[in-house]
C-alpha positions as CSV (number, residue, x, y, z in Angstrom):
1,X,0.0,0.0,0.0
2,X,3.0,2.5,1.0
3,X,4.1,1.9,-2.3
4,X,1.2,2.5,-4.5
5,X,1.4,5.7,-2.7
6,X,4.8,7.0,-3.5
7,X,3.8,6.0,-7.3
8,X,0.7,8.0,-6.9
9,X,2.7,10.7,-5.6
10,X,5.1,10.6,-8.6
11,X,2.7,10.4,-11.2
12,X,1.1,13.4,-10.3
13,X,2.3,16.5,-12.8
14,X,1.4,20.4,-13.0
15,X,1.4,21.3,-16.5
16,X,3.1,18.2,-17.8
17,X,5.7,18.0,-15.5
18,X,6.6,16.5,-12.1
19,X,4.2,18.1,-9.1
20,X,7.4,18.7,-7.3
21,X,8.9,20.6,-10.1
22,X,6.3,22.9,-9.5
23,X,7.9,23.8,-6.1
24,X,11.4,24.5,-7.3
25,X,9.6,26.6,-9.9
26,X,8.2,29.1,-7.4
27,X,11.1,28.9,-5.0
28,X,13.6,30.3,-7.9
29,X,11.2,32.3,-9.0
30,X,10.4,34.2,-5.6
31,X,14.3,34.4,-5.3
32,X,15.2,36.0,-8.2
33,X,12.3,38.6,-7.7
34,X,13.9,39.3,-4.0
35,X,17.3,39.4,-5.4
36,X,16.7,41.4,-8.9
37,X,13.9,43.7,-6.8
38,X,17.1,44.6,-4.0
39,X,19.2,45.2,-7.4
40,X,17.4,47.6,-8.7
41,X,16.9,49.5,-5.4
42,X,19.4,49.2,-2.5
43,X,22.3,51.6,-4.3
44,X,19.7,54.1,-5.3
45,X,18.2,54.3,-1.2
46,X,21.9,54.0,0.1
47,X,22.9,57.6,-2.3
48,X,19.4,59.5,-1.5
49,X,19.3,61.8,1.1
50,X,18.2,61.0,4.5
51,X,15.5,63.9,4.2
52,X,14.3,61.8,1.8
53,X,14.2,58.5,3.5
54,X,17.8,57.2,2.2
55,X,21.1,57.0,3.8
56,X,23.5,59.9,2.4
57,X,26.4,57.7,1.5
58,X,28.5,58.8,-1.0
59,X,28.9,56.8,-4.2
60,X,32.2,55.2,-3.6
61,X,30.6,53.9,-0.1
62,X,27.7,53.0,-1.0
63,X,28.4,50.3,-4.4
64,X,30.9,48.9,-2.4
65,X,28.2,48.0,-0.2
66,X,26.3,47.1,-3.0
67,X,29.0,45.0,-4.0
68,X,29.7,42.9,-1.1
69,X,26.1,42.5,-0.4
70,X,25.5,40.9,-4.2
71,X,29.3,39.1,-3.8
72,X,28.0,37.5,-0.4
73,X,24.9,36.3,-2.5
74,X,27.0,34.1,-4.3
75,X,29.1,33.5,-1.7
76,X,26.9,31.7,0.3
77,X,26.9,28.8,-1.9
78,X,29.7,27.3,-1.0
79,X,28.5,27.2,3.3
80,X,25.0,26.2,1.6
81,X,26.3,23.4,-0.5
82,X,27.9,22.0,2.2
83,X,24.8,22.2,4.8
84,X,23.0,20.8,1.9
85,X,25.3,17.3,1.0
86,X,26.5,17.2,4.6
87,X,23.5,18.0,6.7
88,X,19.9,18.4,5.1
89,X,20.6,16.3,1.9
90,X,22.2,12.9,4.7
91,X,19.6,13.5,7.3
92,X,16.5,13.4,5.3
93,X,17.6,10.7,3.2
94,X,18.2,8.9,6.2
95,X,14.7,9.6,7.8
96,X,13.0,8.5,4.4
97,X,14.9,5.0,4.2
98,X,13.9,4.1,8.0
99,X,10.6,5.1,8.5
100,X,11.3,6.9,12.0
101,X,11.9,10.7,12.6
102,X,13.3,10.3,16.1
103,X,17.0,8.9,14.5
104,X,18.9,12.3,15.7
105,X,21.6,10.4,17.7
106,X,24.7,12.2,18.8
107,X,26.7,12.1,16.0
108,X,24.2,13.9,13.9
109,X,23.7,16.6,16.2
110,X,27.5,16.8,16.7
111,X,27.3,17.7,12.8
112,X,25.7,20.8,13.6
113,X,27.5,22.4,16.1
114,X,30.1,24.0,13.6
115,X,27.3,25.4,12.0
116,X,25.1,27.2,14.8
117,X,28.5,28.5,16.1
118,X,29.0,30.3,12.8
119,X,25.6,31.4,13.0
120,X,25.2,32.7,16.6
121,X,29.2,34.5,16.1
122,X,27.6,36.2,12.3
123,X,24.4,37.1,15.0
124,X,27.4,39.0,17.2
125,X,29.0,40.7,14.4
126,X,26.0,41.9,13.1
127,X,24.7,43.1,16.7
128,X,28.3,44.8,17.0
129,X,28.1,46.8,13.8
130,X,24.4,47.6,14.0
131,X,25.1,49.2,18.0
132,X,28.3,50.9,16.6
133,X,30.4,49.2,19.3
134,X,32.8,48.0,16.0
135,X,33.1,49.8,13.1
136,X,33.7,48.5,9.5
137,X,34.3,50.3,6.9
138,X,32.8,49.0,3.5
139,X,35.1,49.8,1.2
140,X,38.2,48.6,2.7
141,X,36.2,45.3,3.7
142,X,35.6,44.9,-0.3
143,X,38.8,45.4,-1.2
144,X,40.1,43.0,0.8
145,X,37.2,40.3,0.5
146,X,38.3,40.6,-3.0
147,X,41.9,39.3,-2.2
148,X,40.0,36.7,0.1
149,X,38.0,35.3,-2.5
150,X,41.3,35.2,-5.3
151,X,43.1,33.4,-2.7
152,X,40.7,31.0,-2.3
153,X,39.9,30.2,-5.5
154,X,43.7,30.1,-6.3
155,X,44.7,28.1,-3.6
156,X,41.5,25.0,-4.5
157,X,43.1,25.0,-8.1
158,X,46.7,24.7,-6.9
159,X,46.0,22.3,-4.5
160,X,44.0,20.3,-7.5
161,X,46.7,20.3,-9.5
162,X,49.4,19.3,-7.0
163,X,47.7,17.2,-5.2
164,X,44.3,15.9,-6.8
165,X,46.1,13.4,-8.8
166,X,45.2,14.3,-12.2
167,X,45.6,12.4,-15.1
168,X,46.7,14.2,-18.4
169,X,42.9,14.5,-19.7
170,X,41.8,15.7,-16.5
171,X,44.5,17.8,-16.2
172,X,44.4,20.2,-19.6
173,X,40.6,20.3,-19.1
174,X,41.1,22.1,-15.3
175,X,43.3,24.6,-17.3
176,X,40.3,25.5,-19.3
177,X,38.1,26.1,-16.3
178,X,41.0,28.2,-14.8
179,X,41.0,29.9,-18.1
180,X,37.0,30.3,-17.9
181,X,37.0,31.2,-14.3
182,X,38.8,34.3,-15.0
183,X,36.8,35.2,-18.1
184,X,33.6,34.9,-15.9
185,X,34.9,36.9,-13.7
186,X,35.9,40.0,-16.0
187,X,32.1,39.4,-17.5
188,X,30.4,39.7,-14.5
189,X,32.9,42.8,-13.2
190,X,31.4,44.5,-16.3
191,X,27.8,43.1,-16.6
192,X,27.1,43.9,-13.2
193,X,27.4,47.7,-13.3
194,X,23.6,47.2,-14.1
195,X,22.8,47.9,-10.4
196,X,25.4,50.4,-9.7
197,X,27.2,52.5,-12.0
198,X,24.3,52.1,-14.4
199,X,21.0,52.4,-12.6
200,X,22.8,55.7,-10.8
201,X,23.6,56.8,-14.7
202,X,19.6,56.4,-15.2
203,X,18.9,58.3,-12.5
204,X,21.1,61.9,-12.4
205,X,21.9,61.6,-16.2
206,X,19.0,59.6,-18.3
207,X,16.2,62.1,-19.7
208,X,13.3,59.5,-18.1
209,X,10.2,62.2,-18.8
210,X,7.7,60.3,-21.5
211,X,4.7,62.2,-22.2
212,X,4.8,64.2,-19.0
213,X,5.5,61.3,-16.5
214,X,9.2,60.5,-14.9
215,X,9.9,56.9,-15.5
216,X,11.4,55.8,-12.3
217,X,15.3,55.0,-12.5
218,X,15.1,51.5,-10.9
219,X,12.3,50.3,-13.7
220,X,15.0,49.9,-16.5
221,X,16.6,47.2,-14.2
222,X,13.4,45.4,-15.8
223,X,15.2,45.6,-19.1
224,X,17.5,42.7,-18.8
225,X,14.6,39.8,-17.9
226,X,12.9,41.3,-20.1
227,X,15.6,40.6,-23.2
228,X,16.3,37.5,-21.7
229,X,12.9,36.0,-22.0
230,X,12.3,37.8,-25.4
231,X,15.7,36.6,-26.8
232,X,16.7,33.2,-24.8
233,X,14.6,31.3,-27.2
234,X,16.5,32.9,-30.4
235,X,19.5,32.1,-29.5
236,X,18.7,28.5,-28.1
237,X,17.5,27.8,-31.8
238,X,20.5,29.4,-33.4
239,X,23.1,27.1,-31.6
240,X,20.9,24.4,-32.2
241,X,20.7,25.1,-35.7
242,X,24.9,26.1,-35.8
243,X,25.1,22.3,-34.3
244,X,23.4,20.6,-36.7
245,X,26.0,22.1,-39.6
246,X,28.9,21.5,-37.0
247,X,29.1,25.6,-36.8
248,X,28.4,25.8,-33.4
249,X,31.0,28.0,-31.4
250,X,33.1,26.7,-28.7
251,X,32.9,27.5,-25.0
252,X,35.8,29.5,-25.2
253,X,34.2,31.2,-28.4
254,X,31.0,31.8,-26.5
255,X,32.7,33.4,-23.6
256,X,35.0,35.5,-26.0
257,X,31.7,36.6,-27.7
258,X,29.8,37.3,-25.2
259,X,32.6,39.4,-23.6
260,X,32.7,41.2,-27.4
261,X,29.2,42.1,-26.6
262,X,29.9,43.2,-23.1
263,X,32.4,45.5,-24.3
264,X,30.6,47.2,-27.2
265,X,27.7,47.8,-24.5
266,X,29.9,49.5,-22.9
267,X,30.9,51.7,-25.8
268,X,27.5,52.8,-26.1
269,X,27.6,54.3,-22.9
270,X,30.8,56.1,-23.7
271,X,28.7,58.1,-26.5
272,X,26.1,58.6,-23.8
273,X,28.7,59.8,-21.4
274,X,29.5,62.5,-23.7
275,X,26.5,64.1,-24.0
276,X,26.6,64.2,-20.3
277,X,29.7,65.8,-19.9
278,X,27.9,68.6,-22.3
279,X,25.6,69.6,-19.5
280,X,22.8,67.2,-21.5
281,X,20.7,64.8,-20.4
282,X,20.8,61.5,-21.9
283,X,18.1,59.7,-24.1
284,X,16.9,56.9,-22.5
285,X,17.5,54.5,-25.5
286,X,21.0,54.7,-24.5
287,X,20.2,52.7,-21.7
288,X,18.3,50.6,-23.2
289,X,20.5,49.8,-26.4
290,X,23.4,48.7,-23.6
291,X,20.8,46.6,-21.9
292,X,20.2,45.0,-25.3
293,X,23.6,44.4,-25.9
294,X,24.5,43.5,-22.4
295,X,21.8,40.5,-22.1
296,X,23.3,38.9,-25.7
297,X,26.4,38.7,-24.2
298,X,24.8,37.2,-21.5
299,X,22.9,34.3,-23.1
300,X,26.6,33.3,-24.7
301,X,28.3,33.1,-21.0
302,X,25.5,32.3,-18.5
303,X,24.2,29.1,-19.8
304,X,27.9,28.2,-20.5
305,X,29.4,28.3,-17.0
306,X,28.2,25.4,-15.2
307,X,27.4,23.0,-18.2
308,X,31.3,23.6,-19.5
309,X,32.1,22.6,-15.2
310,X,30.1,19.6,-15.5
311,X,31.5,18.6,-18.8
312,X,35.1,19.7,-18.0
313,X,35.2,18.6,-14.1
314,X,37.1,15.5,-12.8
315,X,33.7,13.8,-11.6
316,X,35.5,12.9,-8.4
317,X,36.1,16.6,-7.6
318,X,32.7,17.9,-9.5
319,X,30.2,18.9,-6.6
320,X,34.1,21.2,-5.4
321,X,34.6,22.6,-8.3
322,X,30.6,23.9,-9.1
323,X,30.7,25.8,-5.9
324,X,34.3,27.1,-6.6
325,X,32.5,27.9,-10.3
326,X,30.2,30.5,-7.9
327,X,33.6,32.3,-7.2
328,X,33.9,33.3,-10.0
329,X,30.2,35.4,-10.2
330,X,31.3,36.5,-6.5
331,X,34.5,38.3,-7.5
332,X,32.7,39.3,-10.4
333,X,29.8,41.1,-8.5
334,X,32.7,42.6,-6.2
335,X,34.7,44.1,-8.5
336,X,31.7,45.7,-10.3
337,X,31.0,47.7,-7.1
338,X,34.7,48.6,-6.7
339,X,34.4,49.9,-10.0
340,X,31.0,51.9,-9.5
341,X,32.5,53.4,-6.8
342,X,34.9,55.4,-9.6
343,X,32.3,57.3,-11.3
344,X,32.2,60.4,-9.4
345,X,29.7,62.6,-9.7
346,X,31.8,65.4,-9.3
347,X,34.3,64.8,-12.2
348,X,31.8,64.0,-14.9
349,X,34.6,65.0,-17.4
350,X,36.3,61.4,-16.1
351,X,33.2,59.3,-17.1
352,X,33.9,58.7,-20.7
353,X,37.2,57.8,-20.2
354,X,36.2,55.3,-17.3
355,X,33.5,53.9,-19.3
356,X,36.3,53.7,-22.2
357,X,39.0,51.9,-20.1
358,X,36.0,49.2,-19.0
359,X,35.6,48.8,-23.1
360,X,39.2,48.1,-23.6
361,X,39.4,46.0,-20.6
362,X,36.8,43.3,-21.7
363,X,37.4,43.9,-25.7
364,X,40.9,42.8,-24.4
365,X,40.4,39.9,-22.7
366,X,37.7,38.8,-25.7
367,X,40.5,39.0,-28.3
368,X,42.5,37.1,-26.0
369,X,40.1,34.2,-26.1
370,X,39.5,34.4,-30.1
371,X,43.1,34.1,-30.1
372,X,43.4,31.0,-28.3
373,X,40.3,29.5,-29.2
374,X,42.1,26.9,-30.4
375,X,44.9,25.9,-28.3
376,X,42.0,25.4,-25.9
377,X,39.7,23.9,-27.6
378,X,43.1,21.1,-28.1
379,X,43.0,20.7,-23.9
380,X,39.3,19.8,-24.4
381,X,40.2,17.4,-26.5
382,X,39.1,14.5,-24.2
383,X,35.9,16.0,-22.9
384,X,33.5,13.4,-22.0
């Protein structure tokens, strides 16, 4: 009887698919509408005035902020993993296979103290900052998370190639994740200036009036998930249809264009940056042409990252090396708010050249990849 039940249970669907799909559906959903609705609004309440309900902070401050706070995000997946294989994922498979829910013996709660030490000494710091009896400042904190997360993410990848054991194959392939680790990480130092240098650009510099109503600077944050669902399904047919004729681009091509992309967003903005520097006021299809631009590149990295880790990873070190994959978004997000923090409002003659030197940056490290598009693709060689 217990088992006609579990089959019952598995055969129901919601919309053709599993029931249970249904709740990871809404659960990523509800997520990304937390996280992308705090995008599009934490730098913008952080620079307003305190009259006004923000906090004052001065740019530089504030998208540091920014930046650690979207850094942590990613961050956290590495902790999380762990709790999840170690803790969640053991104990409930263990409750499932016996039948009885009072099995927490003393080794299993012994499993847990590490973790509700972290938590109760993260409770401390936080009650320390918040009462002001320890004072942090942001920006240094960034800058020196940054270091923190290069050193780890160098230190996993020298300790897998001195000590993991690798075999040739396995060996040139974990050079071509090193080599797309760092290219994910220049992507996402670029792409997201959405939040920060960009959504601040929409708001002092963007002509937002339309028919006598101000469009609200944190609504073209909507841009981006709005190309992604317009245009995801394009290019999803066009590599299909590049595969079938043995056209379609490498990983490292992918990543080299959508870098390409990145950086010609970016020169966009260095034409809108000029008419700021005028005394003008943007048009707003400045904005939105980068946006354009910016979510293309996007579709050739995003869906690339943790497929070319699963394809490329030695499967005894896989679940290691897709959260170390997450380090590479993390630094990413970082560095973006470092960056921000360079456009100041009160040089606005600088901002072309800044937005210029972001161009070269990214344009540089796409040629790179053309370039050795096919000395890598040789180390991928014995992808599985």
């Amino acid at each position: 009887m217990k088992k006609n039940m579990n089959e019952s249970e598995s055969n129901q669907t919601w919309l053709g698919h599993p029931l249970s799909l249904s709740t990871l559906f809404f659960t990523e959903l509800w997520e990304r509408f937390s996280y992308y609705g705090m995008r599009a609004l934490l730098v913008l309440f952080m620079v307003e005035k305190i009259q006004n309900g923000g906090m004052s902070l001065d740019d530089e401050m504030a998208t540091a902020i920014y930046g650690l706070y979207t850094a942590f995000v990613y961050l956290a997946c590495l902790p999380g993993g762990w709790m999840a294989d170690r803790l969640l994922g053991d104990a409930g498979l263990i409750v499932k296979r016996s039948g009885d829910s009072n099995i927490s013996g003393s080794r299993f709660d012994l499993a847990w103290f590490p973790v509700v030490g972290f938590l109760a000494a993260l409770v401390l710091l936080i009650v320390l900052i918040v009462s002001g009896a320890l004072q942090v400042n942001a920006l240094s904190l960034a800058q020196h998370t940054t270091y923190v997360i290069v050193g780890l993410a160098v230190a996993f990848f020298v300790y897998l190639f001195v000590f993991g054991k690798l075999n040739p194959a396995e060996f040139k392939q974990t050079l071509v994740i090193v080599v797309l680790f760092i290219s994910s990480a220049v992507f996402w130092s670029g792409f997201e200036q959405a939040g920060s240098s960009l959504n601040l650009f929409a708001e002092r510099y963007t002509d937002r009036l339309f028919f006598g109503f101000e469009i609200p600077a944190g609504w073209f944050q909507s841009l981006g998930p709005l190309f992604i669902v317009t245009l995801a399904p394009v290019f999803a047919s066009l590599w299909v249809r590049l595969a079938t004729r043995q056209l379609d681009p490498s990983m490292p091509a992918k990543f080299a264009l959508g870098l390409l992309l990145l950086g010609l967003g970016f020169l966009v903005m260095v034409g809108a940056a000029k008419f700021v520097v005028t005394g003008q006021k943007a048009a707003p299809y400045w904005l939105v042409l980068t946006y354009l631009i910016h979510t293309m590149g996007e579709l050739c990295v995003s869906p690339v990252g943790l497929s070319s880790v699963t394809k490329l990873a030695p499967k005894r070190f896989m679940g290691q090396m897709m959260g170390i994959w997450f380090l590479a978004t993390s630094l990413g997000n970082l560095i973006a708010g470092l960056m921000a923090g360079r456009f100041d409002p009160e040089s606005l003659n600088e901002m072309p050249d800044i937005f210029l030197q972001i161009v070269l940056t990214t344009l540089g490290a796409s040629v790179i990849l053309f370039v050795c598009n096919r000395p890598i693709k040789k180390l991928m060689a014995h992808e599985g």
